[in-house]
DOLUMRO-324505 format. One record per atom (N, C-alpha, C, CB): x, y, z. Coordinates in steps of 0.05 Angstrom, whole numbers, plus 5000, padded with zeros to 4 digits. Glycine has a CB too. Layout:
<sites>
XYZ/...
</sites>
This chain:
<sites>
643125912570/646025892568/647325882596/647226132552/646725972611/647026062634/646825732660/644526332636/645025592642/644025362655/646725172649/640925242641/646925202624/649224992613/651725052624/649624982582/652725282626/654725332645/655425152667/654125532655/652925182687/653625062714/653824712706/650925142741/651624702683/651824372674/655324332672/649924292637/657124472662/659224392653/661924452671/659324492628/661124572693/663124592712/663524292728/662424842731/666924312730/668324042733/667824022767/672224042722/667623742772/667523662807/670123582818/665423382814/670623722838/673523782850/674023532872/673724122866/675523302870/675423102896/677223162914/675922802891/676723092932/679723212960/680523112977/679523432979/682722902976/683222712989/684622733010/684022572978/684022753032/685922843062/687922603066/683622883096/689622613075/691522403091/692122433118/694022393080/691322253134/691422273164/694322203165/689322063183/695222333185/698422363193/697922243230/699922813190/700122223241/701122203261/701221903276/700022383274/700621793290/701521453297/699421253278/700821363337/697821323266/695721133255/697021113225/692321253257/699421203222/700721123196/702020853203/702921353183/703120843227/704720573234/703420393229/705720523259/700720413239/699120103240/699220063267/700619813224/699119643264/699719523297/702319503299/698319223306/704519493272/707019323269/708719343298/708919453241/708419603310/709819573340/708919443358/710019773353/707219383358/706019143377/707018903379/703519063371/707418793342/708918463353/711518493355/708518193330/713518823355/715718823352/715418783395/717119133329/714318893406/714418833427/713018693447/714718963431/711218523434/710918293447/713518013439/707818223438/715618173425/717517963426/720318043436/717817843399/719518353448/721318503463/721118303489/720318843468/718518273500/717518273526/718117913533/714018403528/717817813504/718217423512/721217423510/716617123484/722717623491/725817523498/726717623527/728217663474/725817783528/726017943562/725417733593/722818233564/723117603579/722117503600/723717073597/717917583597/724417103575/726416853577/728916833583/726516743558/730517073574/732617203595/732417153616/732817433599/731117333634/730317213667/729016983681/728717363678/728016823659/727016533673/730416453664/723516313654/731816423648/734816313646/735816303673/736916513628/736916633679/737916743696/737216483726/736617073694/734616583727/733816393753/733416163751/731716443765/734116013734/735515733723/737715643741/736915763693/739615813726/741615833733/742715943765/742315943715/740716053771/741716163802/740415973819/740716503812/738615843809/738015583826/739715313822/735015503820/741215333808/742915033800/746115053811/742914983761/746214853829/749514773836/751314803822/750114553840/753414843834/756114863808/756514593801/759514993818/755614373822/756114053816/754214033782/754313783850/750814113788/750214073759/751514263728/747314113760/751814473742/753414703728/755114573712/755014903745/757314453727/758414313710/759114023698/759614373714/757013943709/756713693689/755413783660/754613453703/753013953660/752714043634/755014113613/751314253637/756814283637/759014363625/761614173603/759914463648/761213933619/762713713614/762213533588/762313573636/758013523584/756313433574/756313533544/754213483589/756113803543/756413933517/759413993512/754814203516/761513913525/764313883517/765113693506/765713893533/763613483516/763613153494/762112973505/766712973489/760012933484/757512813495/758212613499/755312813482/759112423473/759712143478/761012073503/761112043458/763012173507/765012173533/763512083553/766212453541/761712343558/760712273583/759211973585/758712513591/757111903558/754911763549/756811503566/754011753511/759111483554/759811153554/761311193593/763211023517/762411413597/763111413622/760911293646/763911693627/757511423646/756211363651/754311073647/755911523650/755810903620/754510743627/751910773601/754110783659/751111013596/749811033562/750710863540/750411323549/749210833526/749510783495/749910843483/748710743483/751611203481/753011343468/751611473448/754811213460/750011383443/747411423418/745411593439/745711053404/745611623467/742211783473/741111393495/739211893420/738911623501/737911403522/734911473528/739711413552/733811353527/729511523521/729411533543/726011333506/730611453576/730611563598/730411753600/731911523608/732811923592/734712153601/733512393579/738612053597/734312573596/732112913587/734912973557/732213343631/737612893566/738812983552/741012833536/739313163564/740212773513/741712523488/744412503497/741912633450/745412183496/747912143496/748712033531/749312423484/746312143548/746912003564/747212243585/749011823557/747212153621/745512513631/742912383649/743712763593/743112523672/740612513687/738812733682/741112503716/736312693686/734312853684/734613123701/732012693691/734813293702/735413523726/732613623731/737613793716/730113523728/728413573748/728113303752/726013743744/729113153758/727512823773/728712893803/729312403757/726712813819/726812873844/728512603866/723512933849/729012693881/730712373898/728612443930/736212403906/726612293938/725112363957/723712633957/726512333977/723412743982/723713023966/724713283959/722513083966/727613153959/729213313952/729613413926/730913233959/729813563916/730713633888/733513543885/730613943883/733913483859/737513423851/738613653846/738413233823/737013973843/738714093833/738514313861/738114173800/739014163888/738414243918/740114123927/735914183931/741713853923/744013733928/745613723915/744113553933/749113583930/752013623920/750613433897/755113513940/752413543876/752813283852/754113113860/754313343827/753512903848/755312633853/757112563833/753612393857/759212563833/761512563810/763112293813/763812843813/764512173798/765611973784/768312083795/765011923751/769611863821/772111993816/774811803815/772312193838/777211823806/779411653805/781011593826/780911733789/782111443852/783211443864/786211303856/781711373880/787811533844/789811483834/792111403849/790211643821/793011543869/794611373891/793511013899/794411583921/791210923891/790610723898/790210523868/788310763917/790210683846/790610523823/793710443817/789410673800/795610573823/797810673831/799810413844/797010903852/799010353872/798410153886/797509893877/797010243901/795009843868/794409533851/796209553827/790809483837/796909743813/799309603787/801109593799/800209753759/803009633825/805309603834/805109323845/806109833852/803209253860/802509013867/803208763852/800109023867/800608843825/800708663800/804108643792/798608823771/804808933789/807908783772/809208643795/810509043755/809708723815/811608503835/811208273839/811708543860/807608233832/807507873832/808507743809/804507743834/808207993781/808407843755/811907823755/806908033725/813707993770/816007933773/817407693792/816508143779/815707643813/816707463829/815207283817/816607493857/813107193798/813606913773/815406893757/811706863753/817007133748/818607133727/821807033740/818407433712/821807083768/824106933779/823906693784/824907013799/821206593799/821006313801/821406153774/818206253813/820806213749/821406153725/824106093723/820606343708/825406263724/827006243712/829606083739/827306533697/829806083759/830205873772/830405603771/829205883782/826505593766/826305243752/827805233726/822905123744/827905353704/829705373683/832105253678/830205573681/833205413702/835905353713/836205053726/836505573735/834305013744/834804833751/834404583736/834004853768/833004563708/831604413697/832704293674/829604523692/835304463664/837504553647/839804383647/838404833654/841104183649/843203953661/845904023649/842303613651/845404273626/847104353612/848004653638/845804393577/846904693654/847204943666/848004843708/843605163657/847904523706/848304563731/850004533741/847304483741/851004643775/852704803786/852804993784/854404763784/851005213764/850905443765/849705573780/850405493750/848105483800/846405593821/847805813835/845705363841/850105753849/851006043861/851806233855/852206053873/853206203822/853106483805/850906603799/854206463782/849106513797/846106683778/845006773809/842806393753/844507023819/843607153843/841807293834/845407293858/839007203845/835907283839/836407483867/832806973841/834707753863/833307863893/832108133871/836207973930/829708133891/827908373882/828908623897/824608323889/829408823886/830209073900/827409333888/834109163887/828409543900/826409733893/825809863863/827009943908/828409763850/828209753814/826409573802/830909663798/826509373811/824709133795/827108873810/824809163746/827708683794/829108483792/830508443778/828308343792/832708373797/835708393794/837108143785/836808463820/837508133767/839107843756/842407903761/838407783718/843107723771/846607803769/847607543760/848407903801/848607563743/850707323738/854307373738/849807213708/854807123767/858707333777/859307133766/860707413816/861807223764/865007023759/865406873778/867907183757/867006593774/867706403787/870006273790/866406273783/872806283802/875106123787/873705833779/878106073808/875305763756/874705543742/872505503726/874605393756/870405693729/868105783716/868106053708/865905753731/869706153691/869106473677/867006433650/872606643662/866406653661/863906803640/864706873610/862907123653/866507013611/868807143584/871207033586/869507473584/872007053561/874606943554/876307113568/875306943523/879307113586/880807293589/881307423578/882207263592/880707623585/880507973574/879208093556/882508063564/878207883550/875707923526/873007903531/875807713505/871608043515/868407983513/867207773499/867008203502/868507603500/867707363480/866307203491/869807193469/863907183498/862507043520/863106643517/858607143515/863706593541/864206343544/861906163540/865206313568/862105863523/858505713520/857505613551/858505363496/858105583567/856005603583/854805853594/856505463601/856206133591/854906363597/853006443575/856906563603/853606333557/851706443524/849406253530/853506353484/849605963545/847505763544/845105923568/849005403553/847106103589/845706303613/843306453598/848106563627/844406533589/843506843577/841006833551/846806993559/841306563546/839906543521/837106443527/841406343501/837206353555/835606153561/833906443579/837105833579/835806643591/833806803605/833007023581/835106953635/835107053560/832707133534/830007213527/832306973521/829606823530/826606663522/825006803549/826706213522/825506783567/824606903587/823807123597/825506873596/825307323591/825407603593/823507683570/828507723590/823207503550/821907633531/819207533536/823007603504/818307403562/814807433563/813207573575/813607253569/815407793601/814507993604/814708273589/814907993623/812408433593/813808733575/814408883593/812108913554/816708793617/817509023634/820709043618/817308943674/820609283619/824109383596/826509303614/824609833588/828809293603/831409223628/833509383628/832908943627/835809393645/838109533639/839809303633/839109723661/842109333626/844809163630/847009263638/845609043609/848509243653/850909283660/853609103664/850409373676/855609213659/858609083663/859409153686/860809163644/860908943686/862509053716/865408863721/860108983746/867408883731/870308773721/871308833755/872309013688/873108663762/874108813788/875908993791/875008673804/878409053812/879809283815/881409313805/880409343832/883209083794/886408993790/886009223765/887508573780/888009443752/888009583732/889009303706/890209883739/887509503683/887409323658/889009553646/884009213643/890609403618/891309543600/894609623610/889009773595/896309593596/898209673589/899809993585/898009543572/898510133574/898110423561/896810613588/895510393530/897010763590/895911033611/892811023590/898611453611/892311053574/889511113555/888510953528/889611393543/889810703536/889610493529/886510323534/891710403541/886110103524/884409933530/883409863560/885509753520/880910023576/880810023604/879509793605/879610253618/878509803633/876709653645/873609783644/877609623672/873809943635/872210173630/870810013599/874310513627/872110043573/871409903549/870809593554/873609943528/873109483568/872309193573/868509113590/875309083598/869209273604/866409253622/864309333604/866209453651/863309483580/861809633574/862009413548/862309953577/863509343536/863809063509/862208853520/867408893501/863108733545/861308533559/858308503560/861908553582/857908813576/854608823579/853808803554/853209083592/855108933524/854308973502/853708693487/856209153491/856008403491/855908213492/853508053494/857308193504/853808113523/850907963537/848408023519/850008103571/848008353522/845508423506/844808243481/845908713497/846908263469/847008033441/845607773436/849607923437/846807633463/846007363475/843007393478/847507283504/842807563498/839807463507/837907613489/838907523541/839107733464/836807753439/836307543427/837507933416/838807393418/839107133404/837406893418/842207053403/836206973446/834906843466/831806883460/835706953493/832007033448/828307073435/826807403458/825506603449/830307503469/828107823482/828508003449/830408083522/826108213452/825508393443/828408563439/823308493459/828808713420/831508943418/830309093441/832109163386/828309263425/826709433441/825209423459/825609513432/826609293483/826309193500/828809333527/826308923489/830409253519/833309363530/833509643524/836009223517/833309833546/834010163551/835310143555/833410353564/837710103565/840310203570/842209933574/840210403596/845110023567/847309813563/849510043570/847509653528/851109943603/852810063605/854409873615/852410253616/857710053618/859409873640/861310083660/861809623622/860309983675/861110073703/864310003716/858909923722/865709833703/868009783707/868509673736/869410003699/870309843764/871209633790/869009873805/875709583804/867609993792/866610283810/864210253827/865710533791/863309993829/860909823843/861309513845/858209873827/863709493871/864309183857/862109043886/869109033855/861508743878/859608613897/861008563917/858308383888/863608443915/864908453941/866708633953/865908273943/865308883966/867109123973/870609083992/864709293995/869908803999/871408814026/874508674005/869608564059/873908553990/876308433970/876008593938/875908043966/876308833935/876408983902/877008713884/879509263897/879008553890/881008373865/879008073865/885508293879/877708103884/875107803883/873807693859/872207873898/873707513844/872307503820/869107563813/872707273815/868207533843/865207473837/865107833838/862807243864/866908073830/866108313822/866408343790/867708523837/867308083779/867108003755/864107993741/868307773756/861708143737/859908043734/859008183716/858807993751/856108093704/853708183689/851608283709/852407943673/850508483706/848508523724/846008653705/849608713749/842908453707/840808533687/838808653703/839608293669/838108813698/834908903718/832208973707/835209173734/831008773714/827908813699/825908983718/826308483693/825709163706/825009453712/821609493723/825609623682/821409583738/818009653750/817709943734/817509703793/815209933728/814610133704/814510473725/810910013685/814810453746/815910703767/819010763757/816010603805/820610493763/823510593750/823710653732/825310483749/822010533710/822710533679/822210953678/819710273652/820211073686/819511343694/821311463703/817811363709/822211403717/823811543734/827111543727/823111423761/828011313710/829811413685/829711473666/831111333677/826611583648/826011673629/825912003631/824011543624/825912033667/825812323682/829212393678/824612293721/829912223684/834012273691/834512363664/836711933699/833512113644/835712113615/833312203589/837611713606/832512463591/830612483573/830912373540/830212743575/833112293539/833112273508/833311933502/836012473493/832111833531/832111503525/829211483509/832211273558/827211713513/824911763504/824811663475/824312043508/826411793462/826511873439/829011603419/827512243444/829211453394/830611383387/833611583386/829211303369/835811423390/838411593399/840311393367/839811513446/842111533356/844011403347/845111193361/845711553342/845710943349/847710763362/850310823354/847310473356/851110843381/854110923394/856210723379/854210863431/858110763384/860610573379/860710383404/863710763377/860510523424/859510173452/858310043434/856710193488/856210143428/853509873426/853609733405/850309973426/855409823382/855609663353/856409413370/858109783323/858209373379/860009113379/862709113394/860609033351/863508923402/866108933417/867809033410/867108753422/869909193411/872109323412/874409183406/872209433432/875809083398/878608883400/881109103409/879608703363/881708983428/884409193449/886709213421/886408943488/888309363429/889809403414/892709173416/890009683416/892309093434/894308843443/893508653458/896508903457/894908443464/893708213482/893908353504/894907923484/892208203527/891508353552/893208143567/888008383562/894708243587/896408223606/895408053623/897108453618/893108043640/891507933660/888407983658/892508023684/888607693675/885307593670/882607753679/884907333686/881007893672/879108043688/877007833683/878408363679/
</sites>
């Protein structure tokens, strides 16, 4: 009995568990062998960068601000270039120039010499203006309906652009006495420099201008002031009907006796005039600086609809 006993006693198993770093495994190992490559690509960056110019500095800079940009500035295909280390266009920044390194020298940059671009379009428009006078000269002269007009129509280039004046003449007026009613050979003027004016796209002014003798009857009556400013408005008319552009003409004023051509006689006719100026694109700026709201479409005024009719017949001839 005694035998069977020990036959029937149970076997006890006993499973230890090792504790302390051998539970981790290797898993810390590849956590820092990728401690040690982001570490160590950090500092190859770093000394990238501390070896490279601010000239390449910022062309990269420029490069990943707009690739294409640069691509077609340089002369790329906009698309990338199997030359170049970097798509779109881009020098290689290790290609060597002798044995210098490029990223050991100034960058070489693309640059604008704007005071001298500045210069060739001022150039260009003064020649394309002094054709547009010779034009219109032969015009004149070519015209059988316009001759003897030679010494009224006064061509000269000034620092605005070119200056068209067309004065008054006894026996040859421009407007009807006292009116803006343009006379047919001043409408046959005007129509013809129109066609003309309208093949350059330099913009113009117009102005009136009347001499000293006072107009109008009334203290606040019908001036020389409305008369002068109906005229230029006149003209403008004409030399649309001439084949210029509306939008073409910036400004339409009248100046009345307050700039007359012949200072030394106020009451002279030839201060009777039209005066047009085809504008160099500096002036056209530089009254877009004065009158900011020529910028912008403006209401048309009561000047600019159309002539005015005085409130009575006018006394004397301007």
């Amino acid at each position: 009995m005694a035998g069977d006993a020990k036959k029937l006693q149970p076997i006890i198993i006993k499973r230890v568990k090792k504790g302390g770093h051998a539970a981790h495994g290797g898993a810390w190992k590849i956590a820092y062998a990728d401690f040690v490559t982001a570490m160590m690509a950090f500092f190859l960056l770093m000394w990238l960068l501390g070896s490279t110019t601010e000239g390449d500095k910022k062309g990269i800079a420029d490069y990943f601000g707009s690739p294409l940009k640069l691509a077609l500035m340089h002369g790329g295909s906009g698309s990338g270039d199997s030359s170049h280390v970097i798509k779109g266009g881009g020098q290689d920044l290790t290609r060597s120039t002798g044995q210098v390194k490029r990223g050991e020298t100034e960058a070489q940059r693309a640059t604008v010499n704007i005071h001298q671009l500045k210069e060739q379009q001022m150039r260009a428009e003064i020649a394309r203006l002094e054709n547009l006078r010779e034009k219109i000269e032969n015009k004149i002269a070519a015209n059988p309906k316009l001759e003897g007009l030679g010494k009224q129509i006064l061509l000269e280039m000034t620092r605005d652009g070119l200056r068209i004046q067309i004065v008054d003449a006894e026996g040859r007026p421009m407007f009807a006495s006292g009116s803006p009613v343009v006379q047919p050979m001043m409408r046959e003027v005007l129509r013809e420099l129109g066609g003309l004016l309208g093949e350059v796209p330099n913009r113009l002014t117009l102005e009136g201008h009347t001499d000293a003798i006072p107009f109008g009857s009334t203290e606040r009556g019908y001036s020389n002031w409305e008369l002068s400013s109906d005229r230029a408005n006149a003209s403008r008319r004409e030399l649309i009907m001439g084949g210029l552009p509306d939008d073409q003409v910036l400004r339409v004023q009248g100046l009345a006796a307050s700039n007359p051509f012949d200072r030394r006689d106020p009451a002279s006719p030839a201060n009777r005039r039209i005066s047009i100026v085809v504008m160099t694109r500096e002036a056209e700026e530089a009254l877009f600086r004065a009158t900011p709201e020529l910028a912008e479409p403006a209401p048309t005024s009561p000047a600019q609809e159309g002539p005015t009719a005085p409130s009575s017949p006018p006394p004397a001839l301007r």
